[in-house]
N, C-alpha and C positions, 0 to 999 in steps of 0.2 A: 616246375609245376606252378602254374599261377595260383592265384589267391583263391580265384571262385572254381578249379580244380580241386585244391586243397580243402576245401568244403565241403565241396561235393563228395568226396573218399571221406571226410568223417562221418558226414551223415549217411553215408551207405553204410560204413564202420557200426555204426551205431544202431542197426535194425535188427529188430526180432523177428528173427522166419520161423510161422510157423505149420507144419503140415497136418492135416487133419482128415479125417472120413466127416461126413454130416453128423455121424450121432457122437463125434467127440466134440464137436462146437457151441460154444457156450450160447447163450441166450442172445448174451451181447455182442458173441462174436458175429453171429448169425444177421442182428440187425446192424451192427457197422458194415458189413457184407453186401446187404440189398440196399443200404443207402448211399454205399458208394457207389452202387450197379447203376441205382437210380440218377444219384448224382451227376455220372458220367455220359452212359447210354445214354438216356433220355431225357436228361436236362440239358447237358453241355451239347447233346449231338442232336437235340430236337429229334426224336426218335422213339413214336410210341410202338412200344412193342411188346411182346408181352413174356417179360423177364423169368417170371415163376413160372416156368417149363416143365417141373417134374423129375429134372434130371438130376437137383442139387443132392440128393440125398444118398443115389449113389455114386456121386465122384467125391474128389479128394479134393482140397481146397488147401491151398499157399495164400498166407496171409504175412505182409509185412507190416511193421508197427515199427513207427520211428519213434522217438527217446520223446517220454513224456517230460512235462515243465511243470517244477515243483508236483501237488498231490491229483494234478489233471491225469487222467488215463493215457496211456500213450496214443495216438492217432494212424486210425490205416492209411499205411504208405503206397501199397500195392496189393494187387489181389488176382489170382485165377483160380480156375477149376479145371480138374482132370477128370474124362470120363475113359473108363477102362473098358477093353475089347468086352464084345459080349455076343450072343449068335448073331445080330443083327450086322455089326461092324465089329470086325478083327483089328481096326487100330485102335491105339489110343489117340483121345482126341484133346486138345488144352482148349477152351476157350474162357469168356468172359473175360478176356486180359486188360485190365489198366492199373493205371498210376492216379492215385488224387492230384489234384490241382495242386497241394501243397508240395508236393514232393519230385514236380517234374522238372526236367534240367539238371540229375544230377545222373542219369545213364543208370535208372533203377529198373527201366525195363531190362537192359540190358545181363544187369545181375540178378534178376527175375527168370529170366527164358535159360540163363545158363545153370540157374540152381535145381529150373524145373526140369530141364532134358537131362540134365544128370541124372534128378534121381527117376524118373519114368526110365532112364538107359538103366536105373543100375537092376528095380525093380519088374522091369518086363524086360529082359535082352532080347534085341533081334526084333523085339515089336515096331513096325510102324508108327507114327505119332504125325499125325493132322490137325491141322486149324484150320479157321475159317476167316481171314485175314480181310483186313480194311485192304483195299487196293495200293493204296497210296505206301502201304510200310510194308510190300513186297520186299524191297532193299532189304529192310528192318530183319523179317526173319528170313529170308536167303542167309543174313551171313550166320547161321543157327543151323544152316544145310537144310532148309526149307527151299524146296521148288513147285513154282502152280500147277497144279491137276487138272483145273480148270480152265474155262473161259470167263472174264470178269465179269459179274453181275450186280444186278441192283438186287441188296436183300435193305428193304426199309427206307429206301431212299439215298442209300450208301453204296458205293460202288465195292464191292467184297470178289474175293478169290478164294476158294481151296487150294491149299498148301500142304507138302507134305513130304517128309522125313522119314529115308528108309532107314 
């Protein structure tokens, strides 16, 4: 294992996951949440769009928080949301998924999508589970047993696919 390997597995080591409904989210968990939405989506990806959907409140939300320094708050590492089957749509669906800028390069998505289809497999067995996927990281969740449903589209400016996991 190299050196910037051996780093990388500590600070994964070292994250707090945690899973939640909207009405168990704290004030602040709530606003590091949309600022990292913000952050990402539509600062880093130049992409207005209009984030507060209406959905947040009933999915579930995985929040990583890597190891705060000295009496600093610990910092969101990673984030998504799960929206559960309902009359409309019988899958479940993950979206919102990234990493902050601080914490990329160390394969946190990767123990992200593995933490979340765990527990949505342990939580709904047999249910379906969909995203709505950046084009370009098809690879990404293929190896997650995602395959597109779709045909590639422009959502925003971004070339996006439906993905989807029986």
């Amino acid at each position: 294992m190299t050196a910037s390997q051996s780093i990388a597995a500590m600070r994964l080591a070292q994250l707090e996951w945690r899973w939640k409904t909207f009405a168990d989210l704290t004030n602040i968990e709530v606003y590091e949440m949309l600022a990292a939405r913000s952050a990402v989506f539509v600062v880093e990806q130049n992409c207005v769009y209009g984030d507060i959907d209406g959905l947040d409140m009933q999915a579930w939300h995985l929040l990583a928080y890597g190891a705060g320094v000295g009496a600093a708050p610990p910092p969101l590492a990673a984030y998504l949301r799960v929206l559960l089957p309902d009359a409309e749509d019988t899958d479940v669906r993950i979206g919102r998924v990234l990493t902050t800028a601080e914490f990329r390069g160390i394969k946190l998505g990767n123990a992200m999508l593995e933490r979340s289809v765990a527990h949505i497999r342990a939580q709904w067995p047999g249910t379906p589970i969909r995203l709505h996927a950046q084009a370009h990281l098809q690879g990404f969740y293929g190896a997650f047993g995602f395959a597109p449903v779709s045909e590639i589209h422009d959502e925003d400016g971004i070339p996006h696919v439906w993905m989807r996991s029986a």
